[in-house]
N, C-alpha and C positions, 0 to 999 in steps of 0.2 A: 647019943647022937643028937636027941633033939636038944639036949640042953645047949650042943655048942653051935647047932643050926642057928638055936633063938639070940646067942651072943651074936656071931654076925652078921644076923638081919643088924641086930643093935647098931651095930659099930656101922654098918654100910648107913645106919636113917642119919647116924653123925655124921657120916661123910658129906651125906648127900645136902645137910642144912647147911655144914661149913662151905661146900661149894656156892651150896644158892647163895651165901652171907657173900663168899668172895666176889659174885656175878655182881649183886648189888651193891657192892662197894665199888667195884672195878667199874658198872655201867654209871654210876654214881658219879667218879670220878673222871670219867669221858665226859660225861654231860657239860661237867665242872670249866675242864679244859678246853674244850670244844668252848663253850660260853665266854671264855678269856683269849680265848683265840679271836675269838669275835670282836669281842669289846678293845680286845689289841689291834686289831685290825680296825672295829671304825677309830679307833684313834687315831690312828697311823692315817687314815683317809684323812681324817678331821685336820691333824697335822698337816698333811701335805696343801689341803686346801687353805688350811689358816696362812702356809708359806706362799702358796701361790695369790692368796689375796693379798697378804703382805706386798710380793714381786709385784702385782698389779695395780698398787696403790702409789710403790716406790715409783712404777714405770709412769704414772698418770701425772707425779707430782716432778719427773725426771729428776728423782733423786738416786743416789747411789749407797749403799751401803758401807760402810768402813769398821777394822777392828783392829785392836791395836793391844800387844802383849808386850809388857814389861822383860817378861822371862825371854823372848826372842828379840825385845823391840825393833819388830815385825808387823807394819801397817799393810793389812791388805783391803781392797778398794773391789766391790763387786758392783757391777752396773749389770742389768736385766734387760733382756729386746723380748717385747712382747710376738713380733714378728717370728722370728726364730726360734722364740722359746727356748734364749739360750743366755747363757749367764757370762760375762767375761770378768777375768778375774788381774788386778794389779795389784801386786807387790813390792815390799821393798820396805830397809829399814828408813828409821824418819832420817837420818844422813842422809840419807840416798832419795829422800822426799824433799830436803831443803835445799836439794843443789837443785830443783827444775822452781824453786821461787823465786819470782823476782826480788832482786834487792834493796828495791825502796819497802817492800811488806816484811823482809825479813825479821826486822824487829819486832813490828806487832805482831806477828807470827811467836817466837819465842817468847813473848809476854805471856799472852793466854795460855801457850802449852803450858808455858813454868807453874802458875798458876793453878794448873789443873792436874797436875802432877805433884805439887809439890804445897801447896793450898788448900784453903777449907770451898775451892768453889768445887761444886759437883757437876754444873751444866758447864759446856764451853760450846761459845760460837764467836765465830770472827769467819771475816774475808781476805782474800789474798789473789794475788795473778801466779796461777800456775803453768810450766811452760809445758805444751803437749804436741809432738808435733815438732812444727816452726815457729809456731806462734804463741803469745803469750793468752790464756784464757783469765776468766776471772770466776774462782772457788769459794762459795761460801760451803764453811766445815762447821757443822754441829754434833754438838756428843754429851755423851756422861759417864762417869766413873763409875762400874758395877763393882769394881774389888778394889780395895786398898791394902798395904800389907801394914803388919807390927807400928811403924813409925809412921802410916797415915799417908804415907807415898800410894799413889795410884799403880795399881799393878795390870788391868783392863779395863781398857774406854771402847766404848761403840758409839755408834752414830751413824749419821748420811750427810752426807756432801751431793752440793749439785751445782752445775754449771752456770752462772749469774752474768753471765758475757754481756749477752744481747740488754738484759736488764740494766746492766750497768751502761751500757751504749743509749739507754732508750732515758734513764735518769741523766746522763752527761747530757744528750740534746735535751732533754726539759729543763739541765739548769742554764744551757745555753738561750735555748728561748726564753724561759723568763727573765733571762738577764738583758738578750735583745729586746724584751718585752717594756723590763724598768726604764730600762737605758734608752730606747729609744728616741728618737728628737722628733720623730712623728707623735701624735696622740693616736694611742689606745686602750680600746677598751673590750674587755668580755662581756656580753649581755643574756640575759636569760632567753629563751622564747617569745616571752613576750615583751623586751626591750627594756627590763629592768638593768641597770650597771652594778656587778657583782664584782668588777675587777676595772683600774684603770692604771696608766703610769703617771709620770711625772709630767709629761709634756700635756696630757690631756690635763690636769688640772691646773697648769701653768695657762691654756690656750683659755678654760671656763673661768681665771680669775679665782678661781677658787683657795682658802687659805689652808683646808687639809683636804686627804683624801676622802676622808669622812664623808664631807660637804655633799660628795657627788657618789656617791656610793648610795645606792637605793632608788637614784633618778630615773624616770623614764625616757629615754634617750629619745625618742620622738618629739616631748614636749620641750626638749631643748632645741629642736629645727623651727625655725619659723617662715621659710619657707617649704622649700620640696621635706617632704618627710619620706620614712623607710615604708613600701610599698609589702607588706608581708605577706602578701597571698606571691606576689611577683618572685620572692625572696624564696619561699617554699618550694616554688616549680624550678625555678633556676640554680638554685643556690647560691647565687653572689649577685649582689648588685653595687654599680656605682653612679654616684647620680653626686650633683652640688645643690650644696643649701648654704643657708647661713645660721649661724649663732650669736645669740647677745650675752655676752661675757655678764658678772654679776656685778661687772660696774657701767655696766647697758650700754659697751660698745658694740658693733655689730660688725661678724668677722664672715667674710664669707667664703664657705670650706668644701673640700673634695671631701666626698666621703666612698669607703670600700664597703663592703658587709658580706662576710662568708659563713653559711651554716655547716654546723659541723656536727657530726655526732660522737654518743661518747662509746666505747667497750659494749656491744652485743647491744647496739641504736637504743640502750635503757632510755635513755636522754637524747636533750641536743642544746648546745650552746652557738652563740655566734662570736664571734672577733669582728670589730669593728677598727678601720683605720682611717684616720682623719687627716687632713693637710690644710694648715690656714695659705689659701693663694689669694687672699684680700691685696698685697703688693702686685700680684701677677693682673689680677682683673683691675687695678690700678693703671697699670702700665698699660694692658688693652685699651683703656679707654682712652688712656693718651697716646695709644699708637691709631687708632681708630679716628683720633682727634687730630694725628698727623697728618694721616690720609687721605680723608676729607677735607681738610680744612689748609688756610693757606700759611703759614706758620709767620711770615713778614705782617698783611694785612687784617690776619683771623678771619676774613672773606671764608669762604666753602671755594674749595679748588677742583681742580678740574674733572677729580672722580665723583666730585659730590655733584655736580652741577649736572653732570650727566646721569647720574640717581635720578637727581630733581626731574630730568625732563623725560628721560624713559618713565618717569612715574607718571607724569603728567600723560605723556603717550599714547601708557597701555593705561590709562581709565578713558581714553577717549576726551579726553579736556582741550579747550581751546587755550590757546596761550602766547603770547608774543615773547620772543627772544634778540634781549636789545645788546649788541656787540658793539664795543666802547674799546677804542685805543685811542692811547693819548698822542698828540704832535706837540712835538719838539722835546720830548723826554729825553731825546740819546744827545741832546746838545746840552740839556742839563746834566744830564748824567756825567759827560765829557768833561764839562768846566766848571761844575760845583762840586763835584765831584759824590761817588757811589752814596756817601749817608744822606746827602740832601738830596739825592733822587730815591732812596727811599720813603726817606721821608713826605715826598710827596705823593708816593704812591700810598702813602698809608691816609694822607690827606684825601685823596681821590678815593680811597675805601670808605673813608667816613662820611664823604659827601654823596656818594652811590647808596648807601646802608639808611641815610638822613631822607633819600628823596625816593630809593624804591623797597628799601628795606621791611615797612610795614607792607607792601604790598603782594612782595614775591619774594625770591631768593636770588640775593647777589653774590658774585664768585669771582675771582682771579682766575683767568683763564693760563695766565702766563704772559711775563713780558713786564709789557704795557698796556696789557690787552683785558678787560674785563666781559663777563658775560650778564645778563641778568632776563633772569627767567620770569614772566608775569603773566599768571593764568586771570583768563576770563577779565581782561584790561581794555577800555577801547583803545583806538589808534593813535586817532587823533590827539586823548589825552597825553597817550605817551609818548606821541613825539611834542607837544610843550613840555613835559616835562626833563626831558632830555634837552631839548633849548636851552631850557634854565639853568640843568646842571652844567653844560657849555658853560655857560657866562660865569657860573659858580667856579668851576675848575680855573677860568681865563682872569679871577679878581687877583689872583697869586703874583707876585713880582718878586723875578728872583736876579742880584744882581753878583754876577761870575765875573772876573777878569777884566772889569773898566764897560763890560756887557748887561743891559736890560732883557731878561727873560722872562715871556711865560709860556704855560703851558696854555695847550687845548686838547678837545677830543674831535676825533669824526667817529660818528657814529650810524649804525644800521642795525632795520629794524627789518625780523622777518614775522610772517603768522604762522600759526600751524593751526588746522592742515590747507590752510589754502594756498601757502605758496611750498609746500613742501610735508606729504606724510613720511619723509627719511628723516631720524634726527641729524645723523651725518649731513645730509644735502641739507636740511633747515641750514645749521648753522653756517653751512658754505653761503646760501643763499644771506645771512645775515653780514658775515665775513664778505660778501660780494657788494650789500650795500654801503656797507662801513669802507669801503675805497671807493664807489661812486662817488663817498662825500667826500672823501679827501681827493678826487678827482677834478668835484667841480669848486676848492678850496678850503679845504679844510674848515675844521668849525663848524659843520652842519652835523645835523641829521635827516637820514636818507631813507626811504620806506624800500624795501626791495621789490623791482622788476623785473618782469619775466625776460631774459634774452638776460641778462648781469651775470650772472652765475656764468652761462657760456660764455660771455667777454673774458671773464677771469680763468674759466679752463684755457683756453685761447693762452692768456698771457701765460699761464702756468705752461702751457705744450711749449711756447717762445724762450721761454724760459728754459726748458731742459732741453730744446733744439739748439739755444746757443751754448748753452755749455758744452755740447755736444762739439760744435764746431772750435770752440776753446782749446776744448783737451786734442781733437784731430790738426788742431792748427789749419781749419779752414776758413779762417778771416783773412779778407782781401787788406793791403795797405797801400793806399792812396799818397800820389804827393802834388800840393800845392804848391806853387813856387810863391816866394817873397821877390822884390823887383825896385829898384831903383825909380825915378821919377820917368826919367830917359828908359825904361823897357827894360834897362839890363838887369838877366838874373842875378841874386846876392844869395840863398839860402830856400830855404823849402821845409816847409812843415808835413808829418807824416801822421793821415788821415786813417781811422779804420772806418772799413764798410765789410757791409754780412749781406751774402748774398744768399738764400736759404732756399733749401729745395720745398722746403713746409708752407714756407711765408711769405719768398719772392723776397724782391729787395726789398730790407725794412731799414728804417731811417736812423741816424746814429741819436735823433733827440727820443728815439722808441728801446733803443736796444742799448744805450749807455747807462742810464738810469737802471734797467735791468740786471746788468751785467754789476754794478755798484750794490746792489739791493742780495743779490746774489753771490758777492763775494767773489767774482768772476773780472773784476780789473784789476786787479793785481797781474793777471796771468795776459791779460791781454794788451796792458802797460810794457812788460815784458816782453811779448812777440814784437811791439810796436817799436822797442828798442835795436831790436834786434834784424828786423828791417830797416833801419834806418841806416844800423852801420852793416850790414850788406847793401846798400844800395851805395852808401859813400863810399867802400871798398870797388865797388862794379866801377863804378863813374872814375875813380883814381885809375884803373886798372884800363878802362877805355880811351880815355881823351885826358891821363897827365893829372888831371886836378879834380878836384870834388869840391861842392859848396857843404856850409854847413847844415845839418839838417835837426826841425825841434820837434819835441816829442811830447805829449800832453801825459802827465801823469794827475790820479786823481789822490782824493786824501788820503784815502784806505794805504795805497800804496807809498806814499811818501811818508807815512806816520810805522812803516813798516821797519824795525831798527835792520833787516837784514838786507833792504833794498839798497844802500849806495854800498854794499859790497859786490850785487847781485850785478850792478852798472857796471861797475867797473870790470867784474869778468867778463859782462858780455861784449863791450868793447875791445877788453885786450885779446878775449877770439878772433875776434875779426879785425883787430891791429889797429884797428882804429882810436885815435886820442880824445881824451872827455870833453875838450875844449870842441871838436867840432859836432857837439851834440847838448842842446837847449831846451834846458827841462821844463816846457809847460804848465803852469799849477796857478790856478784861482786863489781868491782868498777865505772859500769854503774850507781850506785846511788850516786856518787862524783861529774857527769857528770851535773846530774841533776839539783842537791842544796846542794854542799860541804855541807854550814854552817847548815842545816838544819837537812842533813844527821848527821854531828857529834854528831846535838844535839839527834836525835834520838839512835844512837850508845850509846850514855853516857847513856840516860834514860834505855836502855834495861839490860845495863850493870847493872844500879845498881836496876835494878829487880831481877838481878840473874842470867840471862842468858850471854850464852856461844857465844861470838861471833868470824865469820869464813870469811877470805876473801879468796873467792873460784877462781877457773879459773888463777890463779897467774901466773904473766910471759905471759899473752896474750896480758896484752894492756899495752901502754908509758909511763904510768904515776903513776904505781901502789907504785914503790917506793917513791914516793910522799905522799901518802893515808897512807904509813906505819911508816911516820915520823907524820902525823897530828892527828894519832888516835892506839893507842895501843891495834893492835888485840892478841887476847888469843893465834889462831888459823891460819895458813896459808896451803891451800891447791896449794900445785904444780901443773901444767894443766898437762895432757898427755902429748900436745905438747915438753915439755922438757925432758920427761923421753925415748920418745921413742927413740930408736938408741943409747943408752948411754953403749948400751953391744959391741956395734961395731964403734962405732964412737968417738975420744978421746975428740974432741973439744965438743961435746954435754958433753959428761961425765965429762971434764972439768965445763963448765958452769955448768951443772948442781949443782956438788959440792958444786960450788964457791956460788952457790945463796942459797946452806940448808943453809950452813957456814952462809952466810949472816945472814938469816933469826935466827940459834942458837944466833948468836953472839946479837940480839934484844931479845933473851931468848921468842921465840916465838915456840910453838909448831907446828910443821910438818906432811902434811898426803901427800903422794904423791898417784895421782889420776892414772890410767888407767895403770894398775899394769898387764901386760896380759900374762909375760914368764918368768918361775921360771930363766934363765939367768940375769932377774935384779936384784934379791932377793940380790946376792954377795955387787953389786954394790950400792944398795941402806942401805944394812947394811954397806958400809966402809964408807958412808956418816952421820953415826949413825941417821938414819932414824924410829923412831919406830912405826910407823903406816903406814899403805897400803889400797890402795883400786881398787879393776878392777878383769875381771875375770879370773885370774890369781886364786882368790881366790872361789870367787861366781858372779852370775852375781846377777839382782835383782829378786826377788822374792816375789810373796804372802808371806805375815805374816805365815800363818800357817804351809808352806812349810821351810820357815824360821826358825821359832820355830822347827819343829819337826824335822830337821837338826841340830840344836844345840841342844843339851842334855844337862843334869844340871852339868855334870861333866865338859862337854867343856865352858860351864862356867867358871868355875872357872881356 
């Protein structure tokens, strides 16, 4: 018993070791496991993270993933959103990848694949417009061949692809810009911070004369202005500035230029550069000056004209300066101008520039005010000197002899002088006050100079209110028309001249030697020639219409209107209104319209003539030349002036001449009216001259129409 006790204790201490051996092999190999479990697992972590740093490097660089297998040729295209933490995936074989490429890339799309497929190249990259969408994007694909099979053919490519749109949009405008940068016809330039030229085009080295770009590359653009230069403290706050300078070209012309300056920075403000843009406006500040030279200045004479003259004296003004302003208009310019015609009345006004320029030109400033009319401005001058010298220039202006039409011309001035401030702190009213003396002189005969007086200035407002009262009455048709009768020796009436008179609610009756002159000056006889016409044949019409018959009746036109080409059209309708025929109507006219335009006048003479009308050269015996007028144009009619009738009862030598000149005037078979008939003592004397018409108030003076008519009776008619 004990022997088989002691066998299996035995065999139980074998069990018991083989068990313990299996524990420690079995906890041996947990450990093992467990340990590889581990190490599988941080791999697996390491893994995941090495893919997710991958995904986060692809998302940071917006690239995409791509792989592509021979055995499916099967490209699939994985793009990653960091956001979502989601992966999207495109596929598709490359057929079905070449139908969304555009077809201008198609070819160099199959180049590179073929190449890398079927080639010793192992990298491939190219770009391409892939369509996604609507619209076309722009792919750039890069890769590499990890397997190739037996015959060296590529069997798997990977790679990443990513979106190059905006980049290719952002190279298209930079070669755009630098191309509007070469190209442009402005000059520009890139410059550093601190105004070094890193970059110019063509125009800017064309503008510096320069022979390469070289030349100017490295310059400091500042020391190329030589005037205004670039303010860079101004340039930092603001960022742009434009200002003009000028530059000297490196054949030392001197151009003067608009300049631009924009600071700029570069990608995360590392830097900053500026663009400079330049413009030569050396033509434009050319033509400133000569429009500047326009406006000022008088472009006939070179004088300083009317804007400048008033510079001059607003300057003089506001420093408080004493000054005299001397106002020069020429007499008898518009009779030269008339019959020598436009260039020789400039030309003497340029004569009259250089003689005003000669005698005040060191002293002050003289100017063309307009016209005929000069101004000259002369500070701190005395009076007295400048009115001799203004004498002088009179007699200077009056050496000129100009000979027109078989006619001796010259010119004169009247001249006025005002002070400032004593007769005027207005520069307006100064010059009214100067413009007031300068017709006092030609008031009391032209050819002087006239210092201004307190009360002149209001004389000329006066005439100026006269002046727009009658026009006034002009255009209402409130001029009265008077008629004088013409008369036989014996009393009996023959004809009647038709008088105007202004009776003015302003001025009271003003006299026709105060308001004709006016009306002439004003451009206002034309219109009142016209009414005068126009009464005359309504009053022959009335007279016909009353008592059977009508005398003829004359009508005084002046030059303005008979030099008028539309006026014997103007006549003639207004008589055939009123039915009246041109024969019983006798056109008035001196020989101040000879003065004017001989040849123009004649023609107008002839025209009227053979309308029918009766033409009358009035005033006879007053001016030099009339027996001249009476050889070039055969008047119907000759009225004698007062001037030779009167004293002819008492005086032999008047009575003589007189005679001698009816005589004249018969012996041209010219009919006769002698004017200002005022004491039955002429009557003898003017019948032994066989005189048969009269007129003055001897007989009647003038009179209202109705007063008129109802003075002549139908019997005295006849």
């Amino acid at each position: 018993m004990s022997g088989k006790s002691t066998y299996t204790e035995k065999q139980f201490a074998v069990l018991q070791r083989r068990l313990k051996r299996e524990r420690v092999a079995r906890e041996s190999a947990e450990a093992i496991l467990t340990q590889k479990s581990l190490d599988m697992y941080n791999m697996l972590q390491q893994s995941k993270l090495a893919q997710k740093n991958l995904e986060l490097a692809l998302w940071a660089s917006q690239e995409s993933f791509w792989s592509w297998q021979a055995e499916t040729d099967v490209m699939e295209i994985r793009s990653f959103s960091l956001h979502s933490e989601s992966v999207s995936t495109w596929s598709g074989t490359l057929i079905q990848l070449m139908r969304r490429v555009h077809e201008d890339d198609m070819e160099n799309l199959q180049f590179h694949w073929t190449m890398a497929l079927h080639g010793n190249r192992e990298r491939i990259e190219f770009s391409f417009r892939l369509k996604l969408d609507r619209d076309y994007q722009w792919v750039r694909l890069r890769g590499r061949v990890l397997r190739r099979g037996l015959a060296g053919e590529a069997l798997h490519i990977v790679g990443t692809t990513k979106d190059i749109t905006q980049q290719r949009k952002a190279e298209q405008s930079f070669h755009l810009m630098a191309s509007a940068f070469a190209s442009s016809r402005e000059p520009m330039l890139v410059l550093t911070p601190n105004l070094i030229i890193t970059e110019c085009n063509e125009a800017f080295i064309e503008l510096l004369g320069a022979g390469t770009k070289e030349q100017c590359l490295g310059l400091n653009f500042n020391e190329l202005l030589t005037e205004e230069k670039v303010d860079q403290t101004r340039l930092v706050d603001e960022k742009q500035v434009r200002f003009e300078s000028k530059v000297v070209t490196q054949k030392g012309e001197g151009k003067v230029v608009d300049v631009s300056l924009a600071l700029f920075d570069t990608f995360q403000q590392a830097s900053s550069y500026l663009i400079a843009t330049m413009r030569d406006i050396s033509d434009k500040k050319r033509s400133e000056i000569r429009l500047r030279q326009l406006a000022l200045h008088d472009d006939l004479t070179g004088l300083a004209n009317r804007n400048a003259l008033r510079e001059a004296v607003t300057k003089y003004a506001n420093e408080s300066q004493h000054f005299l302003l001397v106002f020069v208009d020429l007499d008898g310019f518009k009779a030269i101008n008339d019959n020598a015609g436009h260039e020789r009345g400039d030309a003497e006004l340029q004569r009259i520039g250089a003689l005003l320029t000669g005698m005040f030109g060191p002293i002050g400033e003289v100017g063309r005010w307009g016209g005929d009319e000069f101004i000259v401005v002369l500070p701190e001058q005395d009076i007295d000197s400048v009115v001799e010298k203004s004498q002088q220039l009179i007699k200077q202006i009056e050496e000129d002899v100009i000979y027109a039409k078989n006619t001796e011309m010259r010119l004169s001035a009247s001249i006025g002088i005002a002070q400032y401030p004593e007769h005027s702190d207005s520069i307006e009213s100064l010059i009214q006050c100067a413009d007031a003396a300068m017709y006092q002189a030609k008031e009391l005969g032209k050819g002087q100079a006239f210092v201004y007086e307190p009360g002149l200035y209001e004389s000329m407002t006066q005439q100026i209110s006269m002046a727009n009262d009658l026009r006034r009455a002009v255009e209402n048709h409130l001029l009265d028309f008077y008629i004088q009768g013409k008369y036989a020796p014996n009393g009996e009436l023959k004809g009647g001249e038709v008088l105007c008179r202004w009776i003015s609610g302003l001025h009271g009756v003003v006299s026709p030697t105060v308001f004709i002159p006016i009306a002439e000056e004003q451009k206002l006889d034309r219109a009142i020639g016209l009414q005068a016409l126009e009464s005359a044949c309504d009053y022959i019409s009335i007279m016909e219409s009353q008592q059977g018959e009508a005398i003829p009746m004359s009508v005084n036109i002046t030059a303005n209107q008979l030099l008028d080409p539309n006026f014997p059209d103007e006549a003639v309708r207004i008589c055939s209104l009123s039915h009246v025929s041109p024969e019983f109507i006798e056109l008035e006219l001196t020989e101040s319209v000879f003065i004017r335009d001989e040849k123009q006048a004649l023609r107008a003479l002839t025209e009227l003539r053979e309308r029918g009308f009766k033409l009358s050269l009035d005033d006879f015996g007053t001016g030099f030349s009339s027996l001249s007028y009476l050889r070039s144009f055969q008047f119907e009619v000759v009225k004698v002036d007062r001037s030779l009738v009167q004293g002819i009862h008492k005086d032999s030598k008047a009575n003589a001449l007189f005679l001698g000149l009816v005589s004249m005037l018969k012996s041209l078979q010219i009919d006769v009216v002698v004017e200002g008939v005022e004491l039955e003592s002429y009557l003898p004397l003017i019948e032994q001259a066989d005189v048969h018409l009269m007129q003055g108030f001897y007989f009647d003076k003038p009179m209202p129409y109705d007063q008129f008519l109802a003075r002549h009776t139908h019997d005295s008619l006849r």
